[in-house]
N, C-alpha and C positions, 0 to 999 in steps of 0.2 A: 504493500500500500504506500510505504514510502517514497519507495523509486518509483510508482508509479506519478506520484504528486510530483517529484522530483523533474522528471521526465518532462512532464507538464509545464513545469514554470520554462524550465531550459529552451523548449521548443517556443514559446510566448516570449522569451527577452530573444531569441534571434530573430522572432519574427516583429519583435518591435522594435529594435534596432535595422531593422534591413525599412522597414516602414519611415523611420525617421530619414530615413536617405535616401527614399523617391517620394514622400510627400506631396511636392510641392511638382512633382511633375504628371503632367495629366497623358497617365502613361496607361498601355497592356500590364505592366510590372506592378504601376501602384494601386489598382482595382484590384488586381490577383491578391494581392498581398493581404490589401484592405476584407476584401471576403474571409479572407480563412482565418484570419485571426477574430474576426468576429463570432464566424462560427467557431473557431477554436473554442473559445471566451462562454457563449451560450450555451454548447454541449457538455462540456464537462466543469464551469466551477460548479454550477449547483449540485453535483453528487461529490466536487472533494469538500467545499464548504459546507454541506450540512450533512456528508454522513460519515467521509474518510477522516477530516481536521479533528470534529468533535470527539469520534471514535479515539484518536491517536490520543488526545487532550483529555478527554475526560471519561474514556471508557463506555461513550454511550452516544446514539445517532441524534440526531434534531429533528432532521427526515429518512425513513428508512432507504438506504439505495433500491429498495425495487421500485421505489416511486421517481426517487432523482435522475434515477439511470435511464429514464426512458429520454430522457433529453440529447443525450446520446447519439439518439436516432439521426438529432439535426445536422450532425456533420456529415453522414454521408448522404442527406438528402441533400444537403448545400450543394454537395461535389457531384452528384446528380442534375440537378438546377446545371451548374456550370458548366457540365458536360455536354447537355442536352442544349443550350441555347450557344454553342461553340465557342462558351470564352476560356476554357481551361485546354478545348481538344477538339479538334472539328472530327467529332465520331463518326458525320455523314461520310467522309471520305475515307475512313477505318472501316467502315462498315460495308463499304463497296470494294473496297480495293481486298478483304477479306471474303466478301463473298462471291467477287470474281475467281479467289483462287480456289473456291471450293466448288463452283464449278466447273475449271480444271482439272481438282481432282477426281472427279465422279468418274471420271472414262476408265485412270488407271485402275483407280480401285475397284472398278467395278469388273474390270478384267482381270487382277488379281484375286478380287475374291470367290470369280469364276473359278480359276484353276485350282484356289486352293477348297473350294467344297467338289471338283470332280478328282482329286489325287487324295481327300480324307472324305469321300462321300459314306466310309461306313464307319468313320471313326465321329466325324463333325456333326453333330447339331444343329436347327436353324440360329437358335443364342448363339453359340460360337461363331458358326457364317455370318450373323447381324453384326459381331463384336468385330472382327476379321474388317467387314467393309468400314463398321463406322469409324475404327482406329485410321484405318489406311486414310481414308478422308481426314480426319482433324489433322494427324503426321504430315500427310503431302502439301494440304490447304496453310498449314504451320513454315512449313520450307520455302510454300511460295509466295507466300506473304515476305516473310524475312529475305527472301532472296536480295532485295534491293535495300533493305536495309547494311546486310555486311558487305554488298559488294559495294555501297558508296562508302564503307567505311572501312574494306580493305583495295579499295580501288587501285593505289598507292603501289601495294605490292604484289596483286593480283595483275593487272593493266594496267604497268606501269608508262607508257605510251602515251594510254589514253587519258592516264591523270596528266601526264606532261602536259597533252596536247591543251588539255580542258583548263589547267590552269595560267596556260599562256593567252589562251583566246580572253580569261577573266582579267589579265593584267591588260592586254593588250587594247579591251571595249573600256576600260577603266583609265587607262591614258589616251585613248581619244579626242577626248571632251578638253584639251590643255593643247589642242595642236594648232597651232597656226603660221606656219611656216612648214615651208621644204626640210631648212634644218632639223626642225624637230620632228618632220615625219620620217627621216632616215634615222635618228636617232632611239625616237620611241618606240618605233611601230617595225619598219625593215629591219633593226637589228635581232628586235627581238624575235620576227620570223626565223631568218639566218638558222638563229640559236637554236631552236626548238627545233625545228627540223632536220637539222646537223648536216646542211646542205654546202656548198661551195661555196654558192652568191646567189643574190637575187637584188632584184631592181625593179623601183616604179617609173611607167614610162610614160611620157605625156607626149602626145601625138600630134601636131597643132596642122594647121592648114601647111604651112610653108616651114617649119621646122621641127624639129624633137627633141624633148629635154627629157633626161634619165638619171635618178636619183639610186646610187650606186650603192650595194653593201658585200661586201666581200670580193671571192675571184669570180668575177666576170667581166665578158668585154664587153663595151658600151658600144662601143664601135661596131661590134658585130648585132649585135642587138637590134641597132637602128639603119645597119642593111637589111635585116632578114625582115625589120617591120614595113619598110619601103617594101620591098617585093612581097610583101602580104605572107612569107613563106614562114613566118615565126612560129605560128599557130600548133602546124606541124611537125616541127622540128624535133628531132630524137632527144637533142640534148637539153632540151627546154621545156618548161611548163610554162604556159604563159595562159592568163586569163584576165578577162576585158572586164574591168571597176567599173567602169561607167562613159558613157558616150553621150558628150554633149554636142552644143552647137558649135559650141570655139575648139574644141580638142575632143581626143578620147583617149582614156588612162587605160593602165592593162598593169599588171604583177606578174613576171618574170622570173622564176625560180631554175634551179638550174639544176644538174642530177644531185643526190646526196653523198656525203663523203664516202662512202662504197659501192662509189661509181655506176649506183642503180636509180631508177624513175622513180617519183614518189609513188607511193601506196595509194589503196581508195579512199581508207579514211583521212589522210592528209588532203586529201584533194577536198574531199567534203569540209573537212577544220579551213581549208584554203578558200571555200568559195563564201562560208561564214564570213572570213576574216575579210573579203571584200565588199561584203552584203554591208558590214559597219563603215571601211574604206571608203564606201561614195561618198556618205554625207561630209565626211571628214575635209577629202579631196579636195569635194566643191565646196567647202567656209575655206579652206587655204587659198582656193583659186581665186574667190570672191574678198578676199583680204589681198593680196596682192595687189588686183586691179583697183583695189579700195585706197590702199595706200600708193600706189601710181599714181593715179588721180589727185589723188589730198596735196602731192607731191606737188604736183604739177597747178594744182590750184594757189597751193600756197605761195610758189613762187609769181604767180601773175597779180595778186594781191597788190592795191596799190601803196604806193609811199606812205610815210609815219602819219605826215602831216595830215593827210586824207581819210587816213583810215584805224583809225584809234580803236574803234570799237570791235575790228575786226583785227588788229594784228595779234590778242596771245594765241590765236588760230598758227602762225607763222613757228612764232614762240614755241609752243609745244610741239610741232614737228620737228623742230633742230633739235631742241630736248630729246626727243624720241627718239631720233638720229644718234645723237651722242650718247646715250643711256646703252643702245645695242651697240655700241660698236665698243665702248668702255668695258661691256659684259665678253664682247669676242675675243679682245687682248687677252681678258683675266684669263678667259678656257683656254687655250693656246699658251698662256706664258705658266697654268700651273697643271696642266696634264701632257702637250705634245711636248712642249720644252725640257719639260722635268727629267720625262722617260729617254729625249734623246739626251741628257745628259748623261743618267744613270746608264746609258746604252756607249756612249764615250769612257767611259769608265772603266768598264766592265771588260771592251776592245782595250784600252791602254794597260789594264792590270795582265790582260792574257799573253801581250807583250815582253811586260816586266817576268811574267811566271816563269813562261815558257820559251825553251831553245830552240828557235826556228830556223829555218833555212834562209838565204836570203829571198828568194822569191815568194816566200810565204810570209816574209818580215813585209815586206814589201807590198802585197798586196793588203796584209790587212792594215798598214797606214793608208794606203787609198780609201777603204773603205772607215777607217777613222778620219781623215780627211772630208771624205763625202758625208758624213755624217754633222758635222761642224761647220761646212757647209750649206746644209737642209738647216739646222741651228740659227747660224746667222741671216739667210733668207728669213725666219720667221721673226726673227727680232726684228727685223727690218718691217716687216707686217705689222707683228705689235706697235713698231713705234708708228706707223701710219695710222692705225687706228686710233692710238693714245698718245699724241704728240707729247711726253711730256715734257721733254724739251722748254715746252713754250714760258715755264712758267720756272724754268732752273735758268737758263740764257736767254730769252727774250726772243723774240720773236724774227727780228731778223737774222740772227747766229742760225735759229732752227731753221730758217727757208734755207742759207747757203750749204748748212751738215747738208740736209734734206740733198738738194739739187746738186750736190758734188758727188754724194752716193750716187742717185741715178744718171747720171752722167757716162758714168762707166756701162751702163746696159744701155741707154738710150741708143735710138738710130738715127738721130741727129746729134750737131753740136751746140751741146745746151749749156748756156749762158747767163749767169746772174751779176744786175749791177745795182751798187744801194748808194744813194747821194742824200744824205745828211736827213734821212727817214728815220733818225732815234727816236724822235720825236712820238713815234706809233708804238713808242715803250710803255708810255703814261697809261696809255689803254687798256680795260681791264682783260683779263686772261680769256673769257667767254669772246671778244672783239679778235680777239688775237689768232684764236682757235676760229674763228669765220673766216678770217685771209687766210689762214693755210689751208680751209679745206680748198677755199675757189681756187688758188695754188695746186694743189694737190688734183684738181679735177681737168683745170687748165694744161697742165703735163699728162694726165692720162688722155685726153684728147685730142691730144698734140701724137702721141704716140700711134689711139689706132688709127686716125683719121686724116692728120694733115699732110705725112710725106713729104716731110720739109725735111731739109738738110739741117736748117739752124732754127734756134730758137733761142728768144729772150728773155727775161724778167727784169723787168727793170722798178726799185722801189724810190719814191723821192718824196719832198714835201716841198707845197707851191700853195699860196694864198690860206696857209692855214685849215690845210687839205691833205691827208695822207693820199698819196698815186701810186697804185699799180699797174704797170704797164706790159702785158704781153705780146708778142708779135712773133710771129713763122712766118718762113718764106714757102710756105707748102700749096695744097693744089685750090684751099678757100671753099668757101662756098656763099651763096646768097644770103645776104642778111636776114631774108622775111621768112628764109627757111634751114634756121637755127635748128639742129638736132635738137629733142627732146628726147626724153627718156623713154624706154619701153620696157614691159611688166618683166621682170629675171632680168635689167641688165646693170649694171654697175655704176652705171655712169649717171651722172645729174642733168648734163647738157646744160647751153646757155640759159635758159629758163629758169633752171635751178638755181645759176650760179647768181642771176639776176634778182633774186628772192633772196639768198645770204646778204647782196650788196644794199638792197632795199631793207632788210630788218636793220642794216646799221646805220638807218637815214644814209647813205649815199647814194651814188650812182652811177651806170654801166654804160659803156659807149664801145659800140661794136662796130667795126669798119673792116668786110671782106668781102671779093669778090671772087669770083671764079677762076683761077689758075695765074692770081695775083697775090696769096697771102691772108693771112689774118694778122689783124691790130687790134687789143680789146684794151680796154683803160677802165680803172675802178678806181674813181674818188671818193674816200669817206670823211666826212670831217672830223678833227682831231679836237678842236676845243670845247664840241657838245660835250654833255655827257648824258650815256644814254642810260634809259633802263629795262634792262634786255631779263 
């Protein structure tokens, strides 16, 4: 009687403690909760307070327990109640999915317990035949109920494949919803194919009217990819899986898989995980596509935006686009200088200790300084990346030191003779670092421009100060083009074009003067004024 009371309180303070900590939320948890402890509470004090306590205490009942004990009853009608209305157990779907399997069983059992009354027909009974079939039934109807209970819960080690597969499709619909960008869909979604299929490579392909962009993971060739989808002949191909995302009016996307690392075709059920995994791909696809074309536009808008002075109300529109701009391109440095950078160090390393360790011939000393060489290299290229992204430069040396480092590095790759001159432009020091970081990008855009497009031999920059105006002055002697039809940007391409560059010189109240003709040259000139001060 004691541990029974005992029992009782312990199951009442956990369930009143677990009740203090979903309270206040209007949850499935805190009605569940809320029920049983009530029923706990109804059912049984009134038989330990008037017939167990008194009894232990004074030897004698208040109310006898066959009267208190009928209270009893109420917990399991409660749990009845709760069963029956689906808030503890949806029974209706226990009750079907168990009597689906017991009409299952009828056929076997009813064939086994044929055979076993014609092999004991003069030993058996109709009781033992009745008991024969009805056991076989509950047994078989019992297996095949549970069947889907331990196979999802030895799935793991039973179908281990098919738990892979099912928990990559879960991560993979799971980072979906976070994609908006090319970058990230090769990162979240193609790697983690790759992976799971334990394939060579595979690729998203985007099909356009007049060109094809392919978002690569692993070994495969792009190049051959985007022959075999020009001749339509992909589809077929031995070495390839290839199945169509989605077909719009501006492009049509397809996924690209390639045989698996034991140089066999996938399976049927990868193909079926595979056609799921594209079924979610569309929508994804098209919000990337539709961002893209969104921020082209935005791009492109913001740069035809008029001057300060005109347009107050509408330039933090301008404002948070370059934000935007520099927010990603600050995040690309960081991933590059603390994951590709790091590993090619540690990779430099690891070659110079194998050096130091070991006795090698000279040809094999040899080669692997080439390839430590080449590796430092591939290093230095990307610091050079980093610092185009993150000038930081601008703000340890000033701005004009950063243009000349900057333009004496690319000098040496250029395909013209590129040329920088600065006459008494210190003055564009006073300027704040956000101002500073505007001239190097139109710099920065002005020589990628100059690279694919002009075919000039020489090329200029020239910085000065005139009337209390900072001047940048570019010029190439290359092949020009018409002023009223300034390259603009287009959706995947790098470049800003004049429009752009016109929008950085407009957010700094200055102004852009373009002067080129065709198979004469370009002249562009950017005057900002130096004494304003703005607020950017």
């Amino acid at each position: 009687m004691l541990c029974f009371i005992a029992g009782f309180m312990f199951n009442i303070g956990i369930l009143i403690v677990l009740y203090f900590k979903v309270r206040r939320e209007k949850s499935y948890l805190s009605s569940i909760v809320k029920s049983v402890l009530f029923s706990l509470f109804i059912s049984f004090l009134p038989v330990i307070c008037f017939s167990f306590i008194p009894e232990l205490i004074a030897s004698y009942r208040i109310i006898d327990a066959v009267y208190t004990s009928w209270f009893i009853l109420y917990f399991p009608i409660s749990f009845a109640y709760l069963i029956a209305s689906n808030q503890l157990y949806d029974i209706g779907l226990v009750l079907r999915r168990f009597g689906f399997a017991c009409l299952l069983a009828l056929v076997p059992s009813g064939v086994f317990t044929a055979i076993f009354a014609f092999l004991f027909q003069n030993l058996a009974d109709e009781k033992q035949t009745l008991f024969v079939f009805a056991g076989s039934v509950a047994m078989i109807s019992f297996v095949l109920y549970s069947v889907e209970y331990f196979t999802t819960r030895l799935e793991a080690f039973l179908f281990p494949r098919k738990f892979r597969l099912r928990t990559a499709l879960k991560k993979i619909s799971k980072n979906l919803g976070v994609i908006s960008s090319f970058r990230e869909l090769k990162d979240i979604v193609l790697v983690d194919i790759v992976q799971t299929l334990e394939v060579m490579g595979g690729a998203i392909v985007f099909q356009y009217d007049h060109d094809t962009e392919i978002i690569a993971e692993g070994d495969i060739d792009a190049d051959e990819i985007k022959q075999l989808l020009q001749t339509s002949a992909l589809s077929e191909h031995p070495l390839y899986t290839c199945i169509e995302i989605h077909r719009h009016e501006q492009y049509t996307s397809y996924l690209v898989i390639t045989r698996n690392k034991a140089n066999t075709l996938l399976g049927k059920e990868e193909i079926q995980w595979l056609h799921l995994i594209t079924s979610y791909l569309e929508v994804s696809l098209e919000n990337v596509h539709l961002i893209r074309k969104l921020t082209a536009r935005m791009q492109l808008l913001a740069s035809q935006l008029p001057n300060e002075q005109s347009a107050q109300d509408i330039q933090w529109f301008r404002k948070v686009m370059f934000e935007l701009q520099e927010e990603e391109r600050l995040r690309i440095a960081a991933d590059l200088h603390d994951t590709t950078m790091q590993d090619l160090f540690f990779l430099k390393r690891r070659f110079i200790s194998l050096l130091d360790k070991y006795a090698m011939n000279k040809e094999d000393k040899e080669h692997l300084n080439n390839i430590v060489n080449f590796v430092e290299m591939i290093n230095n290229s990307l610091r050079q990346s980093c610092f185009e992204l993150n000038p930081f430069l601008l703000k340890e040396i000033g701005l004009i030191e950063t243009v000349r480092s900057y333009l004496d590095k690319e000098a040496y790759h250029a395909p013209f003779v590129l040329k920088f001159k600065e006459e008494r432009a210190s003055a564009i020091e006073a300027k704040d670092l956000t101002t500073k970081k505007h001239i190097f990008r139109v710099i920065q855009e002005l020589l990628n421009n100059a690279k694919k497009h002009s075919h000039a031999s020489k090329v200029t920059f020239t910085m000065t100060v005139a009337d209390h105006a900072f001047v940048l002055t570019y010029e190439d002697d290359g092949v020009g083009f018409k002023s009223t039809e300034a390259r603009r940007m287009e959706i995947g391409s790098s470049g800003m074009g004049v429009e752009q560059m016109k929008g950085r010189v407009l957010h700094l109240n200055g102004q852009l003067e373009l002067d080129s003709r065709e198979g004469a040259g370009t002249k562009l000139v950017v005057t900002i004024p130096i004494r304003e001060t703005m607020s950017l």
